[in-house]
N, C-alpha and C positions, 0 to 999 in steps of 0.2 A: 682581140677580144673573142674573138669568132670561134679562133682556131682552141684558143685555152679553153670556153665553154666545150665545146666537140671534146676534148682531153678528159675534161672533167665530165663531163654528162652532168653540166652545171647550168642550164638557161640563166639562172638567177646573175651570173656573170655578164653579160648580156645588156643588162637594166643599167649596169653602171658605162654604156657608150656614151650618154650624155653626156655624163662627167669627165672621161674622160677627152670628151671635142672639146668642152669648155678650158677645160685644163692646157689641151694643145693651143688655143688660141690664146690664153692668156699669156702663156710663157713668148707668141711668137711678138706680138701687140705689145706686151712690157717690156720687151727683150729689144725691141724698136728704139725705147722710149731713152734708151741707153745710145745711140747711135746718132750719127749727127743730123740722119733722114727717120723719123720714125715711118711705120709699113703705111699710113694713110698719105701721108706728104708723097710718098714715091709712088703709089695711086694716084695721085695728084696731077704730078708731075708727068705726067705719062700724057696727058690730055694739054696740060700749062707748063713748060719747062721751066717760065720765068713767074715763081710764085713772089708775092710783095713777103715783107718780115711779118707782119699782121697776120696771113693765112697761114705764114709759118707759123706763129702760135699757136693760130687757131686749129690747124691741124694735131698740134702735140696736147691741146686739151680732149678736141675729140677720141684720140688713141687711149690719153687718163682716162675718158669717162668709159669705152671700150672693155677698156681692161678691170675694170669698177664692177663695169657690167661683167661679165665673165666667171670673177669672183663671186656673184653674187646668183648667178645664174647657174655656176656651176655647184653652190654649195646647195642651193633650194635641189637641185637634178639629185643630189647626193642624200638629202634629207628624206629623198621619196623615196631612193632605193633602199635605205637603212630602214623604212616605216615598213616594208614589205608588204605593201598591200597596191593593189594593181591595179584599182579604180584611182587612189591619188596620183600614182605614177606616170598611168597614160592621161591623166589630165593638166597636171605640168609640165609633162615632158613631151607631149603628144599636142596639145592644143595651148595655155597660158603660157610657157615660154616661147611658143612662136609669134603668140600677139606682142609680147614685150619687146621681141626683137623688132618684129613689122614697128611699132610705136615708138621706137626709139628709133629706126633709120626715116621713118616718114617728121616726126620733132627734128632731128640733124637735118632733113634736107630741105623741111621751113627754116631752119636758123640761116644756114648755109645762102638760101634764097635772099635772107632781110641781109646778110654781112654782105654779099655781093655785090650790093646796089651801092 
């Protein structure tokens, strides 16, 4: 993105790195979801070799809801950069998408905490 901005003497190229982190994440997280470990169970695993079938699930819902989020994180990243105004932009993309992400890993790691027990 960097290098094509510098080419073009285009900042505006730039704006859209969001979207495209969201985009690389989603294809690697749904691309999991196809595999017989999806990328959070081999996270997992790494710490618990011997996961029960139950966290197995529950790992393959966390990567669906991952990949949800992504979608949806990467299209709002998208809507900023099309709106071309740079107060919304650095407030989605710079401050409200990082809470979303903080509030969904801090919700997964209370659920995570109640499945545990």
């Amino acid at each position: 993105m960097t290098v094509i901005s510098w080419l073009f003497s285009k900042y505006q190229l730039l704006l859209f790195y969001p979207v495209a982190v969201n985009l690389i994440f989603f294809i690697v997280f749904s691309y999991s979801l196809t595999q017989p470990q999806t990328i959070i169970e081999k996270f997992a695993r790494m710490n618990n070799p011997q996961l029960p079938n139950q966290a197995i699930r529950y790992k393959r819902n966390v990567t669906i809801f991952w990949s949800l989020f992504f979608i949806f994180n990467g299209s709002v990243a998208l809507i900023t950069c099309l709106l071309e105004n740079m107060y919304w932009w650095t407030i989605y993309n710079g401050l409200i998408s990082y809470l979303l992400i903080g509030i969904c890993m801090g919700m997964e790691w209370l659920i995570r905490q109640k499945f545990q027990r």
